[in-house]
C-alpha positions in Angstrom: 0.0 0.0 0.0 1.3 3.5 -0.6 0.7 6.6 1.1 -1.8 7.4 -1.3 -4.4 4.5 -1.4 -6.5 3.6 1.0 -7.7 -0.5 2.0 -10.5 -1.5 1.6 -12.4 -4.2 3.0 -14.9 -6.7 0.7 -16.9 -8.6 3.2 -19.3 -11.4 1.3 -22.0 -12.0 3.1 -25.5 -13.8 2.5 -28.4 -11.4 1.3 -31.0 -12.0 4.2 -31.9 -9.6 6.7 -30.0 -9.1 9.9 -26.1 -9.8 8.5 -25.4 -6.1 7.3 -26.0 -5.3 10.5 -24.4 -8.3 12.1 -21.2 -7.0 10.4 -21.2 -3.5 11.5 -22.2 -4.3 15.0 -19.2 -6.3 15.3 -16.7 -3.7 13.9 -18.8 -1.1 16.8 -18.1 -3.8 19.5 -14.5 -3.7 18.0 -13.9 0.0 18.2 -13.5 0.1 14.6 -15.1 3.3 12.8 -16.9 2.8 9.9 -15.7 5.9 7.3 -17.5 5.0 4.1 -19.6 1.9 2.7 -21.1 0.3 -0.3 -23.1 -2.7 -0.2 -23.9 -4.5 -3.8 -26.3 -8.0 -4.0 -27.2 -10.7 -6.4 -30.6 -12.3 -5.2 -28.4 -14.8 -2.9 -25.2 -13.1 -2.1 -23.9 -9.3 -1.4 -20.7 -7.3 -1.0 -20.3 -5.2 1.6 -17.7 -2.9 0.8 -15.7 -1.2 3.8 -13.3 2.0 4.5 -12.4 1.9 7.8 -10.2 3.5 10.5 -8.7 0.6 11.5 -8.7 -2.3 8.6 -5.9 -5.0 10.2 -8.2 -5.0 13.3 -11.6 -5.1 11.4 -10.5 -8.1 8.8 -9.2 -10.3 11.8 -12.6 -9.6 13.7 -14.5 -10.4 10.8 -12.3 -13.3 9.8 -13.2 -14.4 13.7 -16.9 -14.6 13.0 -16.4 -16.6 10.5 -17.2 -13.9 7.4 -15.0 -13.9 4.1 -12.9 -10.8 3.7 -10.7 -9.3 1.1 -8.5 -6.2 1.4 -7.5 -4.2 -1.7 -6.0 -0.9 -2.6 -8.5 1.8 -3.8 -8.0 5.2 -4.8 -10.2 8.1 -2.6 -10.2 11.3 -3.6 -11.3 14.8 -2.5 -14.1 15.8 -5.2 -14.7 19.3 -6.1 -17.7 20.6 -4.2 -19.4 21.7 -7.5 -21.4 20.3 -10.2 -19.8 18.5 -12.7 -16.9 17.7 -9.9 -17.3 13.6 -10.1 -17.6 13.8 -13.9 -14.4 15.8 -14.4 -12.5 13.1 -12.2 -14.1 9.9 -13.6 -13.4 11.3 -17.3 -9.7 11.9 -16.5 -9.3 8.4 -15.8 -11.5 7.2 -18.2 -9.2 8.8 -21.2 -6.2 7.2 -19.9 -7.9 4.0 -20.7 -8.0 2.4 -16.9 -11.5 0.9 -16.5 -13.4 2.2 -13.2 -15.1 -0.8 -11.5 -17.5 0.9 -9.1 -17.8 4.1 -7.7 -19.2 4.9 -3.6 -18.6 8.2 -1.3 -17.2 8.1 2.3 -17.2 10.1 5.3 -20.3 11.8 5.3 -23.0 10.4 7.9 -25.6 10.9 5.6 -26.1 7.4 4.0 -28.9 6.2 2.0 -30.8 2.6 2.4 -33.1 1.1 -0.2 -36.0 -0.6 1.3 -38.4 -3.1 0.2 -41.3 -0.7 2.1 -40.2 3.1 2.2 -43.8 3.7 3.8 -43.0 0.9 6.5 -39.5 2.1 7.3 -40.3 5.6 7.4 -43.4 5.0 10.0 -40.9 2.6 12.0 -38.1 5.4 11.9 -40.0 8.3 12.9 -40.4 9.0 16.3 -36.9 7.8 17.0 -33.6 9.6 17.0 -32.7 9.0 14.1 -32.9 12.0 11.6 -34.1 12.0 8.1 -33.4 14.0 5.0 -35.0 15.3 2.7 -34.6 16.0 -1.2 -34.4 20.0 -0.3 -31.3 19.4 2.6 -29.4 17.3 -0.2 -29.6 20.1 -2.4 -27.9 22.7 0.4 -25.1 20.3 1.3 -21.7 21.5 1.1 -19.0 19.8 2.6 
């Protein structure tokens, strides 16, 4: 790894409810800090992609509970705050003829979850801490 990539954790896990969060409640109980994640399923299977603080530490818990894990080298980098910021970037590398596998943003603590029943999750979710955001607050963020 050089001082310019960042690992990356590919956790394969089953795609039924409950091991997403089996996975992250482990790296909490671990004091590992989650900075960015992607997760990516087939109808049996998923990839949970990982950034985190402290990677060594997260693969061997992981490896403990018995989950597969792979560590790679990724590239992260600062975006312009402005539109047309990610296209820029992905177009530079694109012309040098390097193939871009997927794509996922870190460090923000807004995330987004895809739900079978937004109306269900939504009526679960309210009236808890969490917040939610709205269309209008994505459009004022600046980081």
């Amino acid at each position: 790894m050089s001082d310019t990539t960042v690992r990356q954790l590919s956790v394969f896990i089953e795609n039924k409810s409950g091991r997403v969060s089996e996975v992250t409640g482990l790296l909490g109980e671990a004091d590992v800090n989650i900075r960015g994640f992607s997760v990516s399923d087939t109808a049996e299977y998923g990839i949970l992609r990982l950034v985190v603080d402290r990677p060594d530490e997260a693969a061997r818990v992981l490896r403990e509970a018995g989950f597969t894990v792979r560590m790679d080298d990724v590239i992260c980098i600062d975006l312009p705050d402005r539109p047309g910021g990610l296209a820029e970037v992905l177009r530079m590398v694109s012309a040098a003829g390097v193939n871009i596998e997927y794509v996922y943003s870190l460090v923000a603590t807004y995330i987004v979850i895809n739900v079978a029943d937004v109306s269900r999750a939504l009526h679960l979710l309210s009236g808890t801490p969490v917040r939610l955001v709205g269309q209008e607050e994505i459009a004022k963020v600046h980081l």
